[in-house]
C-alpha positions as CSV (number, residue, x, y, z in Angstrom):
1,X,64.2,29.7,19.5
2,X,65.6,27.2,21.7
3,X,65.9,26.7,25.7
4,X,68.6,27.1,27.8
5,X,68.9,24.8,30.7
6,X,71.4,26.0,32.4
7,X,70.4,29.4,32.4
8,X,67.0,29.3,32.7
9,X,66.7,31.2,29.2
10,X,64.9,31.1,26.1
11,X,67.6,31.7,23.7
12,X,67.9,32.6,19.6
13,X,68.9,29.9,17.3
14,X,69.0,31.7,14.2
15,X,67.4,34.8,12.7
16,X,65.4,35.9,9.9
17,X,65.5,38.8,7.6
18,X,62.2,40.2,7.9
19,X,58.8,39.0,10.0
20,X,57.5,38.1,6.5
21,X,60.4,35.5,6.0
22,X,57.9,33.4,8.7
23,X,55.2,33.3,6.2
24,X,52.5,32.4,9.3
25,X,49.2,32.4,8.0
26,X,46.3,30.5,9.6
27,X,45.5,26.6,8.9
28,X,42.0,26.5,7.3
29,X,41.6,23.0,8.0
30,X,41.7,23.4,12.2
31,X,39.7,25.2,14.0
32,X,40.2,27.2,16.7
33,X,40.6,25.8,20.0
34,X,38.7,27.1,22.9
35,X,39.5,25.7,26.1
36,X,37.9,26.2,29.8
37,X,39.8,27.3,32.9
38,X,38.6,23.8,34.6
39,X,39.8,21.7,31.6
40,X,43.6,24.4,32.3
41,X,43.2,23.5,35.8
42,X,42.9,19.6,35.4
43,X,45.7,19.3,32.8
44,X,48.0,21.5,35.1
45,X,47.0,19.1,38.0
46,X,48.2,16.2,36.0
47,X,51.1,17.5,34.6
48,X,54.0,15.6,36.4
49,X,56.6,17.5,38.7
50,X,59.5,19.4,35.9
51,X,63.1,18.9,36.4
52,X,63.1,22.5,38.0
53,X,60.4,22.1,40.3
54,X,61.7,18.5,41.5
55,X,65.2,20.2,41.5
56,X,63.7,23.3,44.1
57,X,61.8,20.9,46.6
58,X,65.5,18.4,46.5
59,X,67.7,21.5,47.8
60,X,65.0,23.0,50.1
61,X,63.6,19.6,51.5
62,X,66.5,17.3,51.3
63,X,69.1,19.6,52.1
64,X,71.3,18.2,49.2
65,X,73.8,19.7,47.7
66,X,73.4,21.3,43.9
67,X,75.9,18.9,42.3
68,X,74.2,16.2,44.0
69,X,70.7,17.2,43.1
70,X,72.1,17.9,39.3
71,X,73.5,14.4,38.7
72,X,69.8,12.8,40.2
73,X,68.0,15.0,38.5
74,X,70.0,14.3,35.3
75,X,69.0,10.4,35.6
76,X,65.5,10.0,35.6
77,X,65.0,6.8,37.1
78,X,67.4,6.8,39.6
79,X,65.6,10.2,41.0
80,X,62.6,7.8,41.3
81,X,64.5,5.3,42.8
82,X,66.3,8.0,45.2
83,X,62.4,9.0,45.9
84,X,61.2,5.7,46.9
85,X,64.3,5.4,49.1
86,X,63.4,8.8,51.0
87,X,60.0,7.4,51.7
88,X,61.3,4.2,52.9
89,X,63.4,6.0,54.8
90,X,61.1,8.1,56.5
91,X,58.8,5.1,56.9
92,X,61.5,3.8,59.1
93,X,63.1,6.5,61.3
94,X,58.4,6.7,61.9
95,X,57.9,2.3,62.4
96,X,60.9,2.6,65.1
97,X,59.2,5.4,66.2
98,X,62.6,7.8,66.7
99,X,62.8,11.3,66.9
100,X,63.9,13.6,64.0
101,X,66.3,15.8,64.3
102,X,67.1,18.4,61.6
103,X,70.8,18.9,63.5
104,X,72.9,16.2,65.0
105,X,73.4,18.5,67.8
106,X,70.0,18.5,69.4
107,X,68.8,16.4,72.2
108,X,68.0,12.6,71.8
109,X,64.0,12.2,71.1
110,X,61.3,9.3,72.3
111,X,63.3,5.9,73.0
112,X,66.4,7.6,73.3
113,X,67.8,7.5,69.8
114,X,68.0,10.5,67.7
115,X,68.3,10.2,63.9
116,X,69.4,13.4,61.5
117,X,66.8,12.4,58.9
118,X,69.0,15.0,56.6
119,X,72.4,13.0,57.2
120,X,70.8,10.1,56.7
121,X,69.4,11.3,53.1
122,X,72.6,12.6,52.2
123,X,74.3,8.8,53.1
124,X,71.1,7.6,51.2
125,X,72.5,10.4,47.6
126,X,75.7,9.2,47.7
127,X,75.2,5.3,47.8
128,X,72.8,6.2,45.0
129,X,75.0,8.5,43.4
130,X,77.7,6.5,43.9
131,X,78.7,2.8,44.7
132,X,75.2,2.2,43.4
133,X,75.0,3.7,40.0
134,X,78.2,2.4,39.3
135,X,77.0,-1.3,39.9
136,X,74.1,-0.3,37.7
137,X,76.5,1.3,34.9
138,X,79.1,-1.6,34.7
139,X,75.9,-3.8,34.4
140,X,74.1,-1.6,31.8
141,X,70.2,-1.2,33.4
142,X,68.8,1.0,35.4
143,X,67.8,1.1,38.9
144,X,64.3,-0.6,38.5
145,X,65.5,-3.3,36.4
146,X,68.1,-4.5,39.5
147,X,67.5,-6.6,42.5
148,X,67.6,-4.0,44.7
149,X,64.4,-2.8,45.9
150,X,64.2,1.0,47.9
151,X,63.0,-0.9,50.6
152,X,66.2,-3.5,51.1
153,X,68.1,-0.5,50.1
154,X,66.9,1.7,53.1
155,X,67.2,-1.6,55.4
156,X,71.1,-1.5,54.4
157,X,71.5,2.0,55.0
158,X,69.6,1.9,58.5
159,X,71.9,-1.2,59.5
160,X,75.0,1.4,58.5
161,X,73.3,4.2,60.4
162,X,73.0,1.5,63.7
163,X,76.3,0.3,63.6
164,X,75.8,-3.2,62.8
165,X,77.4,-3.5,59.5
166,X,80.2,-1.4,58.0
167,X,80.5,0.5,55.1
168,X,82.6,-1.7,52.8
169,X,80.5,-4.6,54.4
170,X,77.7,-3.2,52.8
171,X,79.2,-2.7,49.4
172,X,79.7,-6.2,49.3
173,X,76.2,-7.3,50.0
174,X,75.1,-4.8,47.7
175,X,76.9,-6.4,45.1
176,X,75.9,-10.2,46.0
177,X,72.2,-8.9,45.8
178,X,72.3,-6.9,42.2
179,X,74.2,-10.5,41.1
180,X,71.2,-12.5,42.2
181,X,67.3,-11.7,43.3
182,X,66.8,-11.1,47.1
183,X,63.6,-10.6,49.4
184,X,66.4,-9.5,52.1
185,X,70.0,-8.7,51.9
186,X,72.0,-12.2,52.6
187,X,74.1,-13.1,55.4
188,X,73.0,-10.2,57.9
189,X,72.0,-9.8,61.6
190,X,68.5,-8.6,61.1
């Protein structure tokens, strides 16, 4: 038997003849395992999040598309990374203390400013899916072993977001700071 990912399926490999042809019988040498619903409980609680389950809560909390959420999902460290971004993220649009609006078109919030925390998520997938893994690619390492941290990462994409740097700007102090380590990005008004 063998899983299907894409369909969600446990699928047939190959077939026997006859139930026989499995020759089971049981190991005398191990005994048999009796486990209690609190020892169930505890491993369950320490099981990490599965690809399905962290591929549910990206389309229902971040709002991302499938495709998107396949190809993060499909990289595991970058889906940390992408995590860590979120958080920084969020940490942000809460320090400036903005409003969050799930729609662009709703009113602005405290201070004035207004911030789609959703748009801004789906600006922080595709950098990450992106400009960003391809940097990482052509340099062969992952997203951990570069010298961009979530937290300069989210301080580029919130300078984007305020207008004080443009896109292509920000590819090319993206690609000065994964040359060399940097606390901050260089050469910007922060």
């Amino acid at each position: 038997m063998g899983w299907d990912e894409k369909n969600g399926a446990t699928v047939e490999q190959r077939s026997k003849e006859e139930a026989n042809d499995y020759r089971y019988f049981p190991e005398p040498d191990l005994p048999v395992l009796q486990f209690t619903k609190e020892y169930l409980d505890k491993l369950r609680f320490e099981m990490p999040e599965l690809p399905a389950q962290k591929r549910k809560r990206f389309l229902e909390e971040f709002g991302l598309p499938e495709a998107d959420v396949e190809n993060l999902i499909n990289w595991k460290e970058l889906t940390f990374y992408f995590e860590e971004l979120v958080s920084e993220i969020d940490e942000w649009i809460n320090q400036d203390n903005l409003s969050f609006n799930p729609s662009p078109h709703e009113g602005r919030g405290r201070g004035g400013v207004a911030v789609d925390r959703n748009a801004l998520i789906k600006q922080a997938a595709n950098w990450c899916l992106q400009d960003f893994s391809a940097m990482l690619n052509a340099k062969l390492i992952n997203p951990d072993d570069s010298h961009v941290k979530p937290e300069n990462f989210a301080e580029l994409l919130k300078l984007i977001q305020q207008g004080k740097i443009s896109g292509s700007a920000a590819k090319t102090v993206l690609k000065l700071c994964l040359k060399k380590a940097a606390s901050r990005f260089p050469l910007l008004p922060i």
